[in-house]
C-alpha positions as a printed Julia matrix, in Angstrom:
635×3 Matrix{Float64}:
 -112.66  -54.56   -5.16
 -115.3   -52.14   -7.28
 -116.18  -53.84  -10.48
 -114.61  -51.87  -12.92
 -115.43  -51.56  -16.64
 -114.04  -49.13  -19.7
 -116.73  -46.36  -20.12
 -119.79  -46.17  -17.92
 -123.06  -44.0   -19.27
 -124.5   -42.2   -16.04
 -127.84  -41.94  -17.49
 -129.81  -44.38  -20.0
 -131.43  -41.67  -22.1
 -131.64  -41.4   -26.15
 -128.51  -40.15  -26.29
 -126.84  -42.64  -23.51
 -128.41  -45.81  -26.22
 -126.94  -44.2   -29.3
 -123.83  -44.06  -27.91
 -123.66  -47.3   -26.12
 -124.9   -49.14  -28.86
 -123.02  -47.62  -31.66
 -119.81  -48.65  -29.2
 -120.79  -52.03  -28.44
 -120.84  -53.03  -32.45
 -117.26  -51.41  -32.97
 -116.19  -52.99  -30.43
 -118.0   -56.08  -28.91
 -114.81  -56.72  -26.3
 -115.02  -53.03  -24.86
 -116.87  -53.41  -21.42
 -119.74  -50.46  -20.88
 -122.21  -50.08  -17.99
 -125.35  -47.83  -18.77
 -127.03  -46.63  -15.34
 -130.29  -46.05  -15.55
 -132.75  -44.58  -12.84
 -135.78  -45.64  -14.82
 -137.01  -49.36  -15.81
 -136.59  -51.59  -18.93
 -138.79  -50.99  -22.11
 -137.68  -53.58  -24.32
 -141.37  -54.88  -25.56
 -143.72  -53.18  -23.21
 -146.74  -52.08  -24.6
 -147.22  -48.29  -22.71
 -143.65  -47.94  -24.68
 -144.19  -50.01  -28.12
 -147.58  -49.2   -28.69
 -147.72  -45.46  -30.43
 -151.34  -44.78  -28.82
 -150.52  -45.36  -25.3
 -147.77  -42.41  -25.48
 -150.38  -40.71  -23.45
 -150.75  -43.23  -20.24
 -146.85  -41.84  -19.83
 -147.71  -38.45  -19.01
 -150.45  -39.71  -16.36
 -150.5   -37.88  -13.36
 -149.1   -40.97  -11.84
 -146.48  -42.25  -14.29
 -143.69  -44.01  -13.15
 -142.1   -43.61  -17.0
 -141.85  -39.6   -16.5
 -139.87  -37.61  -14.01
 -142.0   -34.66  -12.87
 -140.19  -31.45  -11.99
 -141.86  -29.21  -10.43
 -140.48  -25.72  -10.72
 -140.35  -22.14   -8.78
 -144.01  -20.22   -8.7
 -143.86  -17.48  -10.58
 -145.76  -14.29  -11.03
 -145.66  -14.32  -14.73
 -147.7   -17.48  -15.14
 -150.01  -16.11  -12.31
 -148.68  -17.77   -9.48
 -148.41  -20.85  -11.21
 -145.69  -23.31  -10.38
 -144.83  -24.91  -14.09
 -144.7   -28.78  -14.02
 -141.71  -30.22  -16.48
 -141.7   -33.88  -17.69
 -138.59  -36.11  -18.88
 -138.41  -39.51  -19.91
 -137.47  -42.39  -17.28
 -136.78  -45.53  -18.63
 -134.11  -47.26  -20.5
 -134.0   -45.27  -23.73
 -135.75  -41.99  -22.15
 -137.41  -39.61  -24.0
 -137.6   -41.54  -27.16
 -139.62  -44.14  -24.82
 -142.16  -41.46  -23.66
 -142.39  -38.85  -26.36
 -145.12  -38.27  -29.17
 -143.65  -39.91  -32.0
 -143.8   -36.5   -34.26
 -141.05  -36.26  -36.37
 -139.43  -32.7   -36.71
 -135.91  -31.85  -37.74
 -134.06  -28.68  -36.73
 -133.44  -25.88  -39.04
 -129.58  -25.99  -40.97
 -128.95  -22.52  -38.77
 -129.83  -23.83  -35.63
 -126.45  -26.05  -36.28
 -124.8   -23.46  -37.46
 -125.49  -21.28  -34.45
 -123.5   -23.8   -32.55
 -120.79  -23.94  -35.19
 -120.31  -20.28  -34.37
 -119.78  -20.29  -31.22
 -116.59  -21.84  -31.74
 -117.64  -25.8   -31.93
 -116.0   -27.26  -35.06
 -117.23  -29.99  -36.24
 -121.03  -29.65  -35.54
 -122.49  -26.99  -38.31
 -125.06  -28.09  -40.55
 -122.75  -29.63  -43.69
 -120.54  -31.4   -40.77
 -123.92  -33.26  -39.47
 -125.88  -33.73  -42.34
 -124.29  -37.19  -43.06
 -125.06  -37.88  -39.38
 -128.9   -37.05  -39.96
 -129.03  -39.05  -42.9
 -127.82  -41.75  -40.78
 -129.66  -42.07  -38.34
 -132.89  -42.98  -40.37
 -134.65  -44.85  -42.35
 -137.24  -42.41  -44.1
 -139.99  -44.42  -46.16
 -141.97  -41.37  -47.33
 -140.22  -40.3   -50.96
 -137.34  -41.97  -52.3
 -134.09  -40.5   -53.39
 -134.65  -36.83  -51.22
 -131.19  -35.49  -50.37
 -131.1   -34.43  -47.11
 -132.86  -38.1   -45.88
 -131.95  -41.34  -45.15
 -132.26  -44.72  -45.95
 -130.92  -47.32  -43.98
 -130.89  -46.08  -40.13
 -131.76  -47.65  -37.22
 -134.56  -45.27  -37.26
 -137.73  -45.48  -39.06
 -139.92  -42.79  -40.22
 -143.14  -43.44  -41.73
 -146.35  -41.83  -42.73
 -149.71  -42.32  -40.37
 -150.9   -46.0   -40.62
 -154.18  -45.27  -40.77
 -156.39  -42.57  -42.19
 -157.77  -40.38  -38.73
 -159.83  -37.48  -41.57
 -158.48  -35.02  -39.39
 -155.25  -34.23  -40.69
 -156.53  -33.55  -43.74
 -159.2   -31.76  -42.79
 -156.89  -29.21  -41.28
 -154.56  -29.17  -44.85
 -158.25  -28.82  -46.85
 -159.0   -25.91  -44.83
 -155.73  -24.43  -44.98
 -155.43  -24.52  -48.66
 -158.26  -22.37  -48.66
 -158.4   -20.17  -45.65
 -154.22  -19.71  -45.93
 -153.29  -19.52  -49.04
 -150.08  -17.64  -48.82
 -148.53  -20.82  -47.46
 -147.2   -23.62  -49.45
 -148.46  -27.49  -48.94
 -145.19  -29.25  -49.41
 -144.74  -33.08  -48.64
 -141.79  -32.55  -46.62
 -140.77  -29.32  -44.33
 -138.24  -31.13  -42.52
 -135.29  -30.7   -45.3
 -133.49  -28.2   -43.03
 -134.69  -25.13  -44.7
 -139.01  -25.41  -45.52
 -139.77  -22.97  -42.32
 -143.3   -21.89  -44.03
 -145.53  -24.45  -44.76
 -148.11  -27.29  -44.18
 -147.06  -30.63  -44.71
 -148.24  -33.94  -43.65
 -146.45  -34.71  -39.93
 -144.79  -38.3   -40.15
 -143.69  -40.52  -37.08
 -141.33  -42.22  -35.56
 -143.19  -45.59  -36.04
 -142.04  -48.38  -37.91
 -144.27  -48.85  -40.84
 -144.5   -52.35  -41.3
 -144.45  -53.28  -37.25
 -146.73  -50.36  -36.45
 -143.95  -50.37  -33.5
 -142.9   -46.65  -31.48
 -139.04  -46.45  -33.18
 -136.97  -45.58  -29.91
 -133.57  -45.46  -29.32
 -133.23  -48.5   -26.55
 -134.84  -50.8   -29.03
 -132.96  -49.63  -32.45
 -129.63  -49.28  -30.8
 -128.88  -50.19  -27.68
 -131.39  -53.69  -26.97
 -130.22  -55.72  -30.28
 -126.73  -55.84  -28.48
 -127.88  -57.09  -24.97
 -126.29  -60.69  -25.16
 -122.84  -59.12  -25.12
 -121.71  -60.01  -22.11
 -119.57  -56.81  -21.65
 -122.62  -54.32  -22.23
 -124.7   -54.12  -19.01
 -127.52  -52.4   -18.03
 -128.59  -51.2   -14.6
 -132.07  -50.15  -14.07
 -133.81  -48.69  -11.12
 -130.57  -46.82  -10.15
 -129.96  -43.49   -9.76
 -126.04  -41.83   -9.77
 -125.08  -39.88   -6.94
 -121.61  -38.64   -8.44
 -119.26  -38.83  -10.52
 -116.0   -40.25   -8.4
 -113.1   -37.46   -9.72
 -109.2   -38.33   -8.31
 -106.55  -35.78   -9.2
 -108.37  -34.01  -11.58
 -109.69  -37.7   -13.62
 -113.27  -39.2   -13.71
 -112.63  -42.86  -12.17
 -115.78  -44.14  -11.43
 -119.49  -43.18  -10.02
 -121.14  -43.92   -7.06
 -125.17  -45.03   -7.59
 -128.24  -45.94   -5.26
 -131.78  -46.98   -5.68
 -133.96  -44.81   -7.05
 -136.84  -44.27   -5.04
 -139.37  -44.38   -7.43
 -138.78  -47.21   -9.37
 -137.56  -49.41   -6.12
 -140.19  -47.7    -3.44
 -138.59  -48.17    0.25
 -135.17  -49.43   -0.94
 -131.61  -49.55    0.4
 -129.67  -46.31    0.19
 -126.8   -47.76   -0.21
 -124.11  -46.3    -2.09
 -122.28  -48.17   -4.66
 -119.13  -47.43   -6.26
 -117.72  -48.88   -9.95
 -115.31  -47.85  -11.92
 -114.27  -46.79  -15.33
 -110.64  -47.02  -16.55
 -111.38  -44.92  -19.42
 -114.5   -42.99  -19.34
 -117.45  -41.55  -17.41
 -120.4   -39.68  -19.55
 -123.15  -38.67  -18.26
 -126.0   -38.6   -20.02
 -128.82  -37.65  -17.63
 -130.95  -35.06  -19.59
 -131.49  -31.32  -18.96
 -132.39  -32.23  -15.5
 -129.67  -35.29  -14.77
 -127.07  -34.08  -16.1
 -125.82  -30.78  -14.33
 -127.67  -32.0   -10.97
 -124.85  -35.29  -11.16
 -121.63  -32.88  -11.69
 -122.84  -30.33   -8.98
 -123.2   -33.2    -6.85
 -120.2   -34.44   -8.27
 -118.48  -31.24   -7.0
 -118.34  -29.7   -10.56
 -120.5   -26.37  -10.92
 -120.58  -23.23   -9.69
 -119.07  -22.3    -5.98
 -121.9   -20.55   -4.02
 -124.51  -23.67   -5.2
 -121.55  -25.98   -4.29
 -120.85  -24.56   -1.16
 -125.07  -23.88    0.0
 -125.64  -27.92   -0.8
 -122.23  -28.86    1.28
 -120.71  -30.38   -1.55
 -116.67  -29.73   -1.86
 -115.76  -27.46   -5.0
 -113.8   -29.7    -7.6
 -114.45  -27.44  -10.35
 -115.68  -23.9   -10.0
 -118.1   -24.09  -13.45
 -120.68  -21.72  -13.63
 -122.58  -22.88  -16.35
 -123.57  -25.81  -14.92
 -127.04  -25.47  -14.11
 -127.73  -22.68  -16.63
 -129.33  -22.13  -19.36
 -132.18  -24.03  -19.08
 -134.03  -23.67  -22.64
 -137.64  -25.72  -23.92
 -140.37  -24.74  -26.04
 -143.83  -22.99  -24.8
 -146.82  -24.96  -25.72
 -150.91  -24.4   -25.6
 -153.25  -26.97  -26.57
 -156.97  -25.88  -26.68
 -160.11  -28.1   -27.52
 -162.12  -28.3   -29.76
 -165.3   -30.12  -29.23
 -165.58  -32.48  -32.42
 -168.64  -34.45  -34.0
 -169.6   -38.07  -33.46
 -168.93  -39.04  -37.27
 -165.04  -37.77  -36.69
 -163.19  -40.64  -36.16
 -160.7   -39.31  -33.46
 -158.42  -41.4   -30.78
 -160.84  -40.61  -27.58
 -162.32  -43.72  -27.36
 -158.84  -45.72  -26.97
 -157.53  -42.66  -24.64
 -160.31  -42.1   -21.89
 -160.79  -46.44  -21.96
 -164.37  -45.74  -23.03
 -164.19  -48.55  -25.57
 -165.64  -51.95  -25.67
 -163.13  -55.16  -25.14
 -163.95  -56.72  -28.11
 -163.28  -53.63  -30.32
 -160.11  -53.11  -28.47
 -159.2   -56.53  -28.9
 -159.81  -56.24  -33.11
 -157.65  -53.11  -32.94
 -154.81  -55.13  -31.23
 -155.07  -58.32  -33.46
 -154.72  -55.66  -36.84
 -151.97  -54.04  -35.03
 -149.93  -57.43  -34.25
 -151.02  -58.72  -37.52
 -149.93  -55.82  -39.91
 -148.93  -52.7   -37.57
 -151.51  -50.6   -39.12
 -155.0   -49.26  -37.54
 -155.42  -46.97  -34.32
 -152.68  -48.92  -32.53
 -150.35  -47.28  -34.42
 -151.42  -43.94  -34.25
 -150.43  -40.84  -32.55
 -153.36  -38.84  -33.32
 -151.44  -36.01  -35.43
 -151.04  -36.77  -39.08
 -150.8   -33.12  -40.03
 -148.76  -29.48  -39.45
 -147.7   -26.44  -40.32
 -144.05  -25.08  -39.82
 -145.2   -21.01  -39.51
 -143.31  -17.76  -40.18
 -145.72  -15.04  -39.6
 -146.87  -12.85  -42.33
 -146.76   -9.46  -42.32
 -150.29   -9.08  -41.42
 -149.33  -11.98  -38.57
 -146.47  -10.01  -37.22
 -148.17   -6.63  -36.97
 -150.6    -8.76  -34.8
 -148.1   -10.04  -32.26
 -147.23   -6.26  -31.42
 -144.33   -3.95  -30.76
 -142.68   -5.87  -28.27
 -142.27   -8.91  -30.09
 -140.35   -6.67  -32.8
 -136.84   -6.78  -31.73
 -136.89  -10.39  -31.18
 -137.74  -10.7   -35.12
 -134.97   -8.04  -36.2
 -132.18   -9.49  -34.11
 -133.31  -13.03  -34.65
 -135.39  -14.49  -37.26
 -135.69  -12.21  -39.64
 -132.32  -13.18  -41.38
 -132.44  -16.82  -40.73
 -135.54  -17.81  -43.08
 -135.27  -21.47  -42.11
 -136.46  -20.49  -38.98
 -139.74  -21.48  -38.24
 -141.46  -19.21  -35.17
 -143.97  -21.93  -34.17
 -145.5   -25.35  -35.34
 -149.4   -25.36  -35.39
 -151.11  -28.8   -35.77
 -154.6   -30.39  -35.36
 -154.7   -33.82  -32.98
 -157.19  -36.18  -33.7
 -158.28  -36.22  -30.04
 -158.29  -34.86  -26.38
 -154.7   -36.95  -24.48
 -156.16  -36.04  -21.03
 -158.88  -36.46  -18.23
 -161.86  -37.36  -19.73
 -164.15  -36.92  -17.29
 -164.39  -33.62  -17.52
 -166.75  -34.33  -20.65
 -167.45  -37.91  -20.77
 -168.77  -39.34  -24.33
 -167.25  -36.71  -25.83
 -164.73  -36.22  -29.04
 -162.11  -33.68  -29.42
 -160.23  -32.07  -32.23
 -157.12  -30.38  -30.07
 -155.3   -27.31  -31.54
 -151.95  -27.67  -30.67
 -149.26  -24.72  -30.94
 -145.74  -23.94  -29.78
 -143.26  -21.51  -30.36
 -139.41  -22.82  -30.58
 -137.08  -20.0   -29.82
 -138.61  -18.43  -26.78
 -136.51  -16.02  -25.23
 -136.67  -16.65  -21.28
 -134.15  -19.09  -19.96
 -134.2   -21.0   -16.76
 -131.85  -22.89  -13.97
 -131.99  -25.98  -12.96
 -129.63  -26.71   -9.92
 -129.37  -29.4    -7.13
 -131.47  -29.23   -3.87
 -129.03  -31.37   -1.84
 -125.56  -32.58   -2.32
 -126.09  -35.83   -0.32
 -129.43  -36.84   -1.58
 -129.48  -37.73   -5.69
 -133.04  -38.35   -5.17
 -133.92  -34.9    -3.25
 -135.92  -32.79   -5.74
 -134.2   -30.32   -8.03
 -134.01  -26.44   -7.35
 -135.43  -25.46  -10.54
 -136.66  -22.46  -12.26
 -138.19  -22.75  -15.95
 -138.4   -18.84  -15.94
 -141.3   -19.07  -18.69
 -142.52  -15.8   -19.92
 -139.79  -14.05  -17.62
 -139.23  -12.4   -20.91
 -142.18  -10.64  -21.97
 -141.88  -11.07  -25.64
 -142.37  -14.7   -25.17
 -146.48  -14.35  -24.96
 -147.35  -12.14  -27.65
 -146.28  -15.14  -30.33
 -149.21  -17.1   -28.58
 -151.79  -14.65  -28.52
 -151.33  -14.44  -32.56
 -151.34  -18.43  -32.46
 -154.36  -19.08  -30.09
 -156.42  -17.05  -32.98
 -154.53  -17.97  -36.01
 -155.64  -22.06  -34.57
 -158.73  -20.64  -33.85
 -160.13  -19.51  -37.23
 -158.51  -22.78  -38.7
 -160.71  -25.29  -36.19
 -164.01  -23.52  -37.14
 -163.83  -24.15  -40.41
 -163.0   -27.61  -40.18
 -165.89  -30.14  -41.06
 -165.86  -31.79  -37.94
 -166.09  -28.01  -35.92
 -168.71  -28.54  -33.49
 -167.51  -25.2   -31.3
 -165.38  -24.3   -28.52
 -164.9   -27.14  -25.61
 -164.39  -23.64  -23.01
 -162.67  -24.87  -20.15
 -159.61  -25.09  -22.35
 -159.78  -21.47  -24.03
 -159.37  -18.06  -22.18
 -162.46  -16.67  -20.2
 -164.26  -14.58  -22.42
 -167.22  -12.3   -21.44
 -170.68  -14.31  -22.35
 -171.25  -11.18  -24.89
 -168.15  -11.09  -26.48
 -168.34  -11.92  -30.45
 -165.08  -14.42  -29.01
 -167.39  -16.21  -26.19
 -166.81  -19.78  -26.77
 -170.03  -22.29  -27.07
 -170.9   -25.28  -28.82
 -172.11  -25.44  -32.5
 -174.41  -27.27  -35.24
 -171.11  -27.09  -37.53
 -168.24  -25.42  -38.91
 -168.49  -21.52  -40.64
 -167.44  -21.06  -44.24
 -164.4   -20.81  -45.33
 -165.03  -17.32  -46.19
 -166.34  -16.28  -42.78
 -164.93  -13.02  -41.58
 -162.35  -13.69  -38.74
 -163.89  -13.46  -35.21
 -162.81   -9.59  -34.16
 -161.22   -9.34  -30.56
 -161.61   -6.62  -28.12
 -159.0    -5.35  -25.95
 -160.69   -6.94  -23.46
 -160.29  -10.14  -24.82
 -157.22   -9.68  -25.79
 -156.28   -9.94  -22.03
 -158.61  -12.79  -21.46
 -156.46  -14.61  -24.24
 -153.04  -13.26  -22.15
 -154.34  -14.23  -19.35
 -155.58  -17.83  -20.76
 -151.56  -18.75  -21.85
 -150.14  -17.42  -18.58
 -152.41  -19.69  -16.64
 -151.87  -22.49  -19.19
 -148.5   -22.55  -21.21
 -146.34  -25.44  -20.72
 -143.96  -27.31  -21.51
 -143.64  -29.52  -24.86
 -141.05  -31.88  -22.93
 -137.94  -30.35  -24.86
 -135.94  -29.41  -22.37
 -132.33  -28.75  -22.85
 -128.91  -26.55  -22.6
 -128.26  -26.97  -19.09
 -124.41  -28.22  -19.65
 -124.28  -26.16  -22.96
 -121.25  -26.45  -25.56
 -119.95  -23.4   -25.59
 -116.18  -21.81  -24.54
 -115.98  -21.8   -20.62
 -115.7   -18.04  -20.83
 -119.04  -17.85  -21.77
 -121.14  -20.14  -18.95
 -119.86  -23.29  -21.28
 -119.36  -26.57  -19.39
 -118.65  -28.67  -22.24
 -116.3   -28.49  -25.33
 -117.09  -29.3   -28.99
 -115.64  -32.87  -28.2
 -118.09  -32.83  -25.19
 -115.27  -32.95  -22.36
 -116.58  -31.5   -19.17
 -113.79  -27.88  -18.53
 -111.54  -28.86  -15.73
 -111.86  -32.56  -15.48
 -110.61  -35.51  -18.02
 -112.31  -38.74  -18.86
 -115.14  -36.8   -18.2
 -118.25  -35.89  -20.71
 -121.48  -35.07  -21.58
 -123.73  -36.23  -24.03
 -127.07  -35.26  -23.81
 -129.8   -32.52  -24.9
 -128.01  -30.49  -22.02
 -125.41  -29.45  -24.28
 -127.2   -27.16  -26.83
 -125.9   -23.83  -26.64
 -129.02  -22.75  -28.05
 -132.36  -24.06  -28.53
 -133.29  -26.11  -31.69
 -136.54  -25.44  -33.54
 -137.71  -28.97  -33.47
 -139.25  -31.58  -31.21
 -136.18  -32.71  -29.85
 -135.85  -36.23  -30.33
 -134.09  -35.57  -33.65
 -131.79  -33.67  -32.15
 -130.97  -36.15  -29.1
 -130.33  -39.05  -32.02
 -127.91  -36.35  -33.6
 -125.85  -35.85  -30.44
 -125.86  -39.34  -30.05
 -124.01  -40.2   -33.46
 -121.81  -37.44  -33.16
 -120.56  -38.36  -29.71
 -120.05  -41.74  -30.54
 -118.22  -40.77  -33.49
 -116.0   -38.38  -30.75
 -115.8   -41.07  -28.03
 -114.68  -44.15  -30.49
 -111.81  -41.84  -31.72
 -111.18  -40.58  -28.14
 -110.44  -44.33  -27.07
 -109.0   -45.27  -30.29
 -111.4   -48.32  -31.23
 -111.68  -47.26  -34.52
 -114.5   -44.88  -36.26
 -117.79  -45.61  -35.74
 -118.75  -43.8   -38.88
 -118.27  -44.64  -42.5
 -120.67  -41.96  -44.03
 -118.24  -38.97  -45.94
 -119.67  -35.61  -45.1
 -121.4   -34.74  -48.39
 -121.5   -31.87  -50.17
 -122.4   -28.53  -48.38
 -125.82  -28.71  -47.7
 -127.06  -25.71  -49.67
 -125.82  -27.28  -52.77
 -126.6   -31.5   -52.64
 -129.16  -31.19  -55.61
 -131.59  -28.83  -57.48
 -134.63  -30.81  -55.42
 -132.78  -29.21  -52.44
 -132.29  -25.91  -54.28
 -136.21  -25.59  -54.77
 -136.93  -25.88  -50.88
 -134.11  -23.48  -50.68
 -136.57  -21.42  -52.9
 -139.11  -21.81  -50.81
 -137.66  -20.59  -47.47
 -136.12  -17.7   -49.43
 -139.45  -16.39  -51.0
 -141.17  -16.4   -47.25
 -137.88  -13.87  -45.83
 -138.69  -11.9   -49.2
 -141.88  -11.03  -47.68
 -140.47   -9.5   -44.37
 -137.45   -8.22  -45.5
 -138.7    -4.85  -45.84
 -140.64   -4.83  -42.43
């Protein structure tokens, strides 16, 4: 006999806990299994603690999956390196804490391409609950009593505001608003809250506010250190999945395959990356991939595998003085016991102070100007025509200024860092990601990120790499160019990069670029760009005509008791960093799956009024967004 419970969750990501957990509390009697290839992270500090986000993306992290992808000419031979979460609660475990919402269109993108039920006005009740948002009281399109808590820095780093001083002044154009994430603000610098709770100085992850409070249910379990082969399909209905060890998280394990079963429900919930690499193993995907890995065709599905969407990201340094106050000291380990030890004791004591800090306490959402666009070039123009030019919530890029370098110290021991970080959200190339053996779940994955296969992906950077630029040496704490993270530039170019005594004025003329280091700056981001571990659209809602593998109620084409629920099913990409997004999905398929097996509705929030309408406080943002398309409409 297989044990055998109601719905099991192939996958133990964001989405896989909101799901689980919203289940579990409508109904405590309905038995769920959550699989999860990754270990626990109830409590541990590398997961709880906001400043050790960084020890997850260490070269040898067992929290992170590392896919490698294809080398490709267009990042100069470069074979891109991809990151997921890998632990009970996934990404939301792992991630940066930075708290960005998607813009009301990117929803209603998906609502157009035929999935009712999921525009902007259908999930804005959704967004609201999901959080608790302690910034400003009474804003419409927020929250107040979610599992989720949002909260402004904990501690003062200068640096943030040294960026919105500078900006004020150097960009004036722009508006300093205390909140661009209302769905619509796509132009403007704002303060960047976390996902940290504000009186716990606690990371606010989806195991831990969903899924862990409901662990002494006996009929919720939770199965670490596994890794699902397949789902188990008989006459045309998901019955069960089979599962092994991972080998990572149980080194030199038993292969063993396992078998349970589910008398109502499989979904899998395995990421960009899990997901379509379980249903082509599963025999669901398209023929030829089927057929090369040996695996018997159950479903001839196309899409699965396709689609493969993230965000491009650059992160130069900037070398910083010794009177900044900056996180270097806690991330290279260069700091004494006993100061650690006082940081810890105010962190346990009242959650505030560097503990609770991510290093990034301020942004800017960023439309480009006129000026800005004629910059990026000619090719970059019918991109802007066809796609953001009419959609003036969109932002093209976020820009921000960390309080610190997150990697290898050595390089430049005793040093502090001011990092520019920018990344664009809508690139245009899109990527595979496909199985590289049917028998083998823990084989690597034939995957293809296909970044800058589009060549109007690159020019956006270019623009961004100077726009950060001119805002870093003006900063107070400026102390010039740390050059092994900026393109190559000739030693006589007015662009070299070297140290200085301090910033320029904020009236400084802009540094002028030849064409010659114009490819030097081309040539930096191909080398460079990477991803900003949002990955998604790889089993992407959309009609099966179309490369779709999911419906709008997230049931895999050609199978039942089968679905998804995951960041793999965005049809298109989101302009946010994505944990907002994963949360959202979450919600809305529990909403889907608690009417699907008729336990009752998980949700008791009305949808509200249409989102362009909830109050004039929303109105003025509207006003915002709507003066920054005035200024391109006639371009």
């Amino acid at each position: 006999m297989h044990p055998e419970f109601d719905i099991i969750f192939a996958g133990g990501g964001t989405t896989a806990c909101v799901v689980a957990g919203r289940l579990a509390a409508a109904d405590p009697s309905l038995k769920i299994l959550v699989v999860e290839s990754g270990q626990h992270s109830r409590d541990l500090p590398i997961h709880v603690q906001p400043c050790q986000f960084v020890a997850n993306l260490a070269p040898d992290s067992t929290t992170v999956s590392f896919h490698v992808g294809k080398p490709s000419e267009h990042l100069n031979g470069r074979a891109p390196i991809m990151q997921c979460g890998r632990s009970v609660g996934g990404g939301s475990t792992v991630n940066f804490m930075v708290y960005v919402r998607g813009a009301a269109s990117d929803y209603d993108d998906w609502a157009k391409l035929g999935n009712e039920g999921w525009s902007s006005n259908d999930l804005l009740p959704l967004m609201k609950k999901i959080e608790t948002y302690t910034i400003k009281a009474d804003q419409p399109t927020h929250g107040y009593s979610g599992p989720i808590q949002i909260s402004a820095s904990a501690m003062d780093l200068g640096v943030g505001k040294q960026f919105l001083d500078v900006a004020k002044e150097y960009d004036p154009s722009r508006p300093q608003v205390d909140d661009n994430n209302d769905l619509v603000t796509a132009d403007a610098y704002s303060p960047w809250y976390k996902y940290i709770d504000s009186k716990t100085g606690r990371r606010s992850d989806a195991a831990s506010r969903y899924l862990y409070p409901h662990s002494e249910n006996a009929n919720l379990q939770i199965l670490v250190g596994k890794r699902v082969k397949r789902v188990i399909v008989e006459n045309g209905r998901a019955v069960g999945i089979e599962y092994t060890n991972d080998a990572i998280s149980c080194p030199g394990a038993s292969t063993e395959l396992i078998t349970v079963k589910a008398s109502k429900m499989v979904v899998v919930s395995g990421g960009a990356f899990g997901s379509p690499a379980i249903l082509e193993r599963s025999g669901i995907g398209a023929s030829p991939i089927l057929k090369k890995n040996e695996v018997e065709v159950v479903v001839d599905l196309p899409g699965v595998g396709e689609n493969y969407q993230d965000h491009n990201g650059v992160f130069p340094l900037y070398y910083a003085s010794d009177e900044t106050t900056t996180m270097d000291d806690l991330w290279s380990g260069n700091v004494e016991l006993e100061e650690h030890a006082a940081w810890l004791k105010e962190w346990e004591r009242s959650g505030k102070g560097k503990i609770a800090q991510n290093g990034l306490d301020a942004m800017v959402k960023l439309r480009p100007t006129a000026a800005e666009l004629e910059s990026i070039g000619p090719m970059f123009q019918h991109r802007w025509e066809t796609f953001f030019k009419h959609s003036p919530d969109k932002p093209l890029a976020i820009l921000s200024a960390a309080a610190g370098f997150s990697g290898d110290h050595s390089i430049e021991p005793g040093r502090k860092f001011v990092c520019m970080c920018y990344y664009t959200l809508y690139p245009e190339s899109i990527g595979t990601v496909h199985i590289g053996s049917g028998d083998d779940p823990n084989a690597p994955l034939d995957f293809d990120p296909c970044l800058f296969s589009n060549p109007a992906d690159v020019p956006p950077l270019n623009m961004l790499y100077k726009k950060a630029r001119e805002l870093a040496r003006r900063m107070p704490s400026y102390r010039g160019e740390a050059a092994f993270v900026h393109p190559q530039f000739a030693a006589d170019s007015a662009a070299a990069c070297k140290e200085a005594d301090g910033p320029v004025p904020i009236s400084a003329p802009d540094i002028v670029y030849s064409a010659e280091d114009d490819k030097a700056i081309e040539h930096f981001h191909r080398n460079v760009v990477q991803s900003t571990w949002h990955s998604l659209g790889t089993c992407a809602m959309k009609p099966r005509e179309e490369c779709g593998v999911v419906d709008s109620r997230l049931n895999v084409y050609g199978v039942t008791g089968l679905k998804v629920a995951d960041m793999s099913i965005c049809p298109t990409n989101v302009g946010n960093n994505t944990y907002s997004t994963a949360l959202l999905v979450g919600e809305k398929a529990a909403i889907i799956i608690a009417q699907d097996l008729g336990i009752g509705d998980v949700d008791s929030v009305r949808r509200q009024a249409p989102l362009w309408t909830t109050c004039s406080l929303y109105i003025v943002s509207l006003v915002v967004a709507i003066f920054s398309f005035s200024r391109f409409s006639l371009l």
